[in-house]
N, C-alpha and C positions, 0 to 999 in steps of 0.2 A: 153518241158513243154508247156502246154494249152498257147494259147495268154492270153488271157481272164484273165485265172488263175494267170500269171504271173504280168499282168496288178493290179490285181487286190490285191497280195500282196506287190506289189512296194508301191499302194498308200496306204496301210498298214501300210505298215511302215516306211511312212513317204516321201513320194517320192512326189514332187510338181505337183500335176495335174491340169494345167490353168482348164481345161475344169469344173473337179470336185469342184474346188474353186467356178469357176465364175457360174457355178451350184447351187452351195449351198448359195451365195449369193443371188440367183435371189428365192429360198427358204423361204432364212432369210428374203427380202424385203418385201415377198408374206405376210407372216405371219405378222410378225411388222403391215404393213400399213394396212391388214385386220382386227386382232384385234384389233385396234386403232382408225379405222374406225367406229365400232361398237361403241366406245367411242361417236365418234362425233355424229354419226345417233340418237344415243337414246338421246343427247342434243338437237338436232333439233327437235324432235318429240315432245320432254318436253319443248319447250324455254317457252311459256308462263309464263307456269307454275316455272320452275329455274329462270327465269329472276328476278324477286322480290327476290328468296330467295341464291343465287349464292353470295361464299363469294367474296368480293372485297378486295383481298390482298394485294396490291399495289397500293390502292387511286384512280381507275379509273374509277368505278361505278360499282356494278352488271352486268347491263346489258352488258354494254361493255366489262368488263372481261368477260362476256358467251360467246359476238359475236366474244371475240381473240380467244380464248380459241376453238371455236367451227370450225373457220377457218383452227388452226392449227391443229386442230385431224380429220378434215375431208379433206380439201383441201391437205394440206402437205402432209396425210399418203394417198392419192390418188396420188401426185407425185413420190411418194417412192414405190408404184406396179408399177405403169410405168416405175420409175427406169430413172424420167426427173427431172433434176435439183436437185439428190438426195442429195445431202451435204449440198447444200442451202435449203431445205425442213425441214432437221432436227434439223434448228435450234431452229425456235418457239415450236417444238416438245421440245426439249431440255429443252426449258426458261420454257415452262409449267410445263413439271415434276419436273425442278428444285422449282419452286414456290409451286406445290401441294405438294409435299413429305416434301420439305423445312421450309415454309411458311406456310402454310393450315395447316398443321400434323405436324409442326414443334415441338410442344409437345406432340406430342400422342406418343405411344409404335412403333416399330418397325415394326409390323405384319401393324399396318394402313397405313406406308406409304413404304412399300415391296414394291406394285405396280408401283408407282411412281418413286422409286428408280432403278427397274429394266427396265421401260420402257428409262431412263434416260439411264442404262448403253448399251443395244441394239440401240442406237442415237448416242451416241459415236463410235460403231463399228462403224454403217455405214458413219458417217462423216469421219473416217479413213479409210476404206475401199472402199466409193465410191457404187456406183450400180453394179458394172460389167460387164461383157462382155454381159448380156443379158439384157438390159438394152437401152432406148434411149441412154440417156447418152451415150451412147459407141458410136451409130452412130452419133451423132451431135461431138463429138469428131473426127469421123474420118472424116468426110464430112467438120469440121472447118479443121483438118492437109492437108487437100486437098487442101483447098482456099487457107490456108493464106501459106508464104513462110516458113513456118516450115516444110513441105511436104519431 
């Protein structure tokens, strides 16, 4: 049988391919942190203007909830492409959908806080998940197993 072919009904059906995994994570990162990104940019572009009117959900002012808020959708989902300090990135990511879907829309329908809901459940992949093999993270991982006596 074709290599190729056979390769390729293995990972069919079900057969563990690092490569295709750690593929598709570096995918899933792309998008996540791209689309999220988008989040943040159109914040920054508006802050004047949102900064007066940005709810303060948790007692810390407007403005300041814009400047968390806008750190972690641009800064963190810039970490999360590069695939550095991915688990620790997605946390503030996390705390923010938890609060906008939670908190912000905590009484609205279902459809308004979908968004927030899902960007929350794609944060937990990656915190379980990690970056991947294509990822810094991978090489500061290998390059710390190197230094330290865990080698």
């Amino acid at each position: 049988m074709n290599r190729k072919l056979n390769n390729f009904i293995l990972i069919t059906l079900g057969k563990k391919n690092v490569n295709a995994n750690d593929f598709g994570l570096l995918i899933f990162r792309l998008a996540v942190g791209i689309l999220m990104l988008t989040h943040g940019l159109q914040k920054i572009a508006n802050y004047e203007t949102l900064k007066l009117a940005f709810p303060d959900p948790i007692g810390l002012g407007s403005s300041f909830s814009l400047t968390l808020i806008i750190l972690a959708e641009f800064g963190c989902s810039i970490l999360i492409i590069l695939g550095l300090f991915t688990r620790l990135a997605t946390i503030p990511l996390m705390f923010g959908m938890i609060v906008a879907g939670f908190v912000v829309h905590g009484g609205d329908p279902f459809a308004v806080k979908e968004l927030s809901v899902l960007y929350l459940l794609m944060y937990v992949v990656l915190i379980l998940t990690g970056a991947g093999k294509y990822s810094v993270d991978h090489y500061l991982q290998r390059w710390w197993m190197k230094k330290s006596k865990f080698a």
